[in-house]
N, C-alpha and C positions, 0 to 999 in steps of 0.2 A: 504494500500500500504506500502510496508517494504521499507525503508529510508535509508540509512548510508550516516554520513558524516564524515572524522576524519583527522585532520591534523594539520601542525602550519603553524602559521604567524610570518615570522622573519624578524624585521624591522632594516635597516641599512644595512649588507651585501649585497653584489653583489649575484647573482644568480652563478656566478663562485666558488667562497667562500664556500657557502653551501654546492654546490656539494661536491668539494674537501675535503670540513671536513667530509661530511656523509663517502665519497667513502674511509677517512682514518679508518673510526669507522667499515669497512666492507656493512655499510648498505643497502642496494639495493631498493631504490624510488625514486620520481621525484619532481624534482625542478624547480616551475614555473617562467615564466619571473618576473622581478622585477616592480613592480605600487605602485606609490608614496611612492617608498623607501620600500617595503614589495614585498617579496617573499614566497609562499608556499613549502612545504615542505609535504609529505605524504608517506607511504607503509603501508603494511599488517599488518608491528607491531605497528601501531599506532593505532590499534583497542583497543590494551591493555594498558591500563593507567597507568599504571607503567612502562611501554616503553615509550608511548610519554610522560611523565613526568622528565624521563631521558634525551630523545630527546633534550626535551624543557630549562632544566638545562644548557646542555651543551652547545647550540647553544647561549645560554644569557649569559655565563659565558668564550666561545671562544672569543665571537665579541663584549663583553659589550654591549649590547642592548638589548629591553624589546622583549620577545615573548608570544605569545597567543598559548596554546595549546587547540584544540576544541573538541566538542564530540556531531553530532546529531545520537543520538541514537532511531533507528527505527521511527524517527517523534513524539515524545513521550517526550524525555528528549534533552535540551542542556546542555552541559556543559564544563566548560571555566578552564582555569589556567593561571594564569596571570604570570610573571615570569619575574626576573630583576637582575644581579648578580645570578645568580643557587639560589635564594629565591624565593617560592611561595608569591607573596604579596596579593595575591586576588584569592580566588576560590568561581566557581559558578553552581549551579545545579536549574534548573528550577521544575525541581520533585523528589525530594531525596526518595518520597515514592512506585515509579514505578517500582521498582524490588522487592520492599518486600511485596510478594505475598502474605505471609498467615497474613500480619499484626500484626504480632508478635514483631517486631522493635519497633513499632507505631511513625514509621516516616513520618516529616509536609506534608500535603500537597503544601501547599505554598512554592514557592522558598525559597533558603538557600545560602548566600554568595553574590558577585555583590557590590560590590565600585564604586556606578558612577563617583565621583571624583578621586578618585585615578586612575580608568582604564583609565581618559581623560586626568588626569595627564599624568602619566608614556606612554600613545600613543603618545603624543602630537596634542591632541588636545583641541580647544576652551573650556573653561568654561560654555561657554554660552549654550553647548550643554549636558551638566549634567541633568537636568531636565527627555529632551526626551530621552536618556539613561536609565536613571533609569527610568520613565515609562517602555521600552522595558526589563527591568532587573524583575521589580514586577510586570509584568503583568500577568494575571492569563488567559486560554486559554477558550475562552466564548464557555462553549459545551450550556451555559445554560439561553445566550443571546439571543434575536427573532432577527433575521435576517432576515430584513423586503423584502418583494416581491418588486424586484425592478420596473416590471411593474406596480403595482400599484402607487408605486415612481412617476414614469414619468407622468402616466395620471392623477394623484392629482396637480403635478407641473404644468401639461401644463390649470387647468383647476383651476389653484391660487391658489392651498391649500397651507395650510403653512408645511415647508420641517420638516420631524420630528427629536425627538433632535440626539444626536450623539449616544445614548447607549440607551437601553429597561427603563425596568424601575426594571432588574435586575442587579445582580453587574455590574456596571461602569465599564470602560477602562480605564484602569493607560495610557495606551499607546496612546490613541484616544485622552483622556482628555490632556496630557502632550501634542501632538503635535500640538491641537488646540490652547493653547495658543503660541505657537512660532510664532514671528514675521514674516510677511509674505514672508519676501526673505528670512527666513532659510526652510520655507514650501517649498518654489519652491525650493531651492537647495538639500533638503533631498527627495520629492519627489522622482523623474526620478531614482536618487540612488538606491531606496530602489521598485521602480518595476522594474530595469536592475537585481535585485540581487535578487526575486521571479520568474523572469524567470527563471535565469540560475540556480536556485534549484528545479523547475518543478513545480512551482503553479501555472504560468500564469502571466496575465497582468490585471486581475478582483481583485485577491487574493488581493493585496495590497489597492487599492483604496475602497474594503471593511473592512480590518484592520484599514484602518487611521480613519475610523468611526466607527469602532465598535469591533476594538480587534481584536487579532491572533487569529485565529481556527487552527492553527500546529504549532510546532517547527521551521520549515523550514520559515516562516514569520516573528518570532521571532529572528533567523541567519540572514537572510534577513537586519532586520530592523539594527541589532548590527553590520554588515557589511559595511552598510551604513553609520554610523555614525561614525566608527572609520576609513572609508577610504579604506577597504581592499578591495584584488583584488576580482571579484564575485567569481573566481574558490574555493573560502575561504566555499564558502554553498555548494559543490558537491563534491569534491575533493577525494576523497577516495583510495589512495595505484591503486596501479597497473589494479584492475580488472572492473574499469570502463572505456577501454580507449576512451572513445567519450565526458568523462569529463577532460582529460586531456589538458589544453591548449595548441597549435601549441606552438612552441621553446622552450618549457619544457624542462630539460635537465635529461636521467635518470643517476644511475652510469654506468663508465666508460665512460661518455660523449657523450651516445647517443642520439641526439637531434628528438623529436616529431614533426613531421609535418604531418597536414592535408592533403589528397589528395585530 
């Protein structure tokens, strides 16, 4: 299934504000309502990274404030730019090696980039939640995990077997293992989060309570979970420019201040 997601998160401004500066820059996208102090931002040139990199400059250096520029590319790759004053402080790419086809680069496969303290810094948030961040930062997408039959799950449970461990008994979950040991009221508050924000990216409501045991199987779970923790609106996993309008949230605003509603 072919994916796109691309846009920013820009935290502090009004949704008025935004508009107004894009609609001075000429740009023509849409600017979602504002949730806990963040606003989306998206169009057509944010496919190109060197546009939303520009975006992302100016909107942190208009309003002083940090913004996220994002990138789910084909379900395949995420990737982030973290931005504070027009400086990039932090970039991240989950697969730097998935465009170069013929392997001639010999680029890692393992992610590249990702400051989990610094991104929890500069969003503001808790410390306490660096850990399961950086699980969701270095986690690696289990194509090569067992991904146990859940019927048999249930009729071992109902009939006393013992529940088996969190991961195969190949590469482990950075991600599984990081949010097993968080304390149990940060499980329940990042829980609900982080399957509100697998829905609204089209995994479902299964996808996620498989992840928390045993790793991302897409990009879209890995957004998901980084959505979740840093607070942003869910439109932040679907969001793409103009040509999805059924992902564009009701009161959206586009330029010249035409406002989205649902019918």
């Amino acid at each position: 299934m072919t994916f796109y997601a691309y846009n920013i998160a820009i935290k502090g401004p009004s949704q008025a504000e935004i508009a107004s500066c894009f609609e001075a820059q000429g740009e023509i996208g849409v600017v979602t309502p504002q949730e806990n102090g963040v606003a989306i931002f998206s169009s057509g040139n944010c496919l190109m990274k060197d546009r939303i990199e520009q975006y992302a400059r100016l909107m942190s250096q208009q309003f002083d404030c940090p913004v996220l520029a994002m990138h789910n590319y084909d379900d395949s790759v995420l990737w982030y730019q973290l931005i504070a004053d027009g400086e990039i402080l932090d970039e991240y790419d989950s697969c730097p090696s998935y465009l170069d086809f013929s392997g001639r680069e010999k680029l890692p496969n393992a992610s590249q980039g990702g400051n989990a303290p610094l991104l929890c810094k500069t969003w503001g948030v808790n410390s306490d939640w660096v850990p399961l961040l950086d699980g969701i930062l270095r986690e690696s997408k289990g194509a090569d995990r067992e991904i146990p039959d859940f019927e048999t799950e249930i009729r071992n449970l109902l009939q006393g077997v013992a529940e088996p461990t969190p991961t195969s008994h190949h590469e482990a979950s950075h991600f599984a293992l990081a949010f097993q040991t968080l304390p149990a009221t940060m499980q329940e508050e990042f829980t609900p989060k982080f399957i509100d924000a697998c829905i609204e990216a089209g995994v479902g409501d299964q996808a996620p309570l498989t992840a928390l045991r045993f790793g991302f199987q897409t990009e879209r779970e890995r957004h998901a979970a980084l959505s979740a923790v840093l607070g942003l609106p869910l439109t932040v996993v679907s969001l793409c420019g103009l040509e999805e309008r059924d992902f564009i949230p009701e009161g959206s605003v586009l330029r010249r201040g035409e406002r989205i509603s649902q019918d």
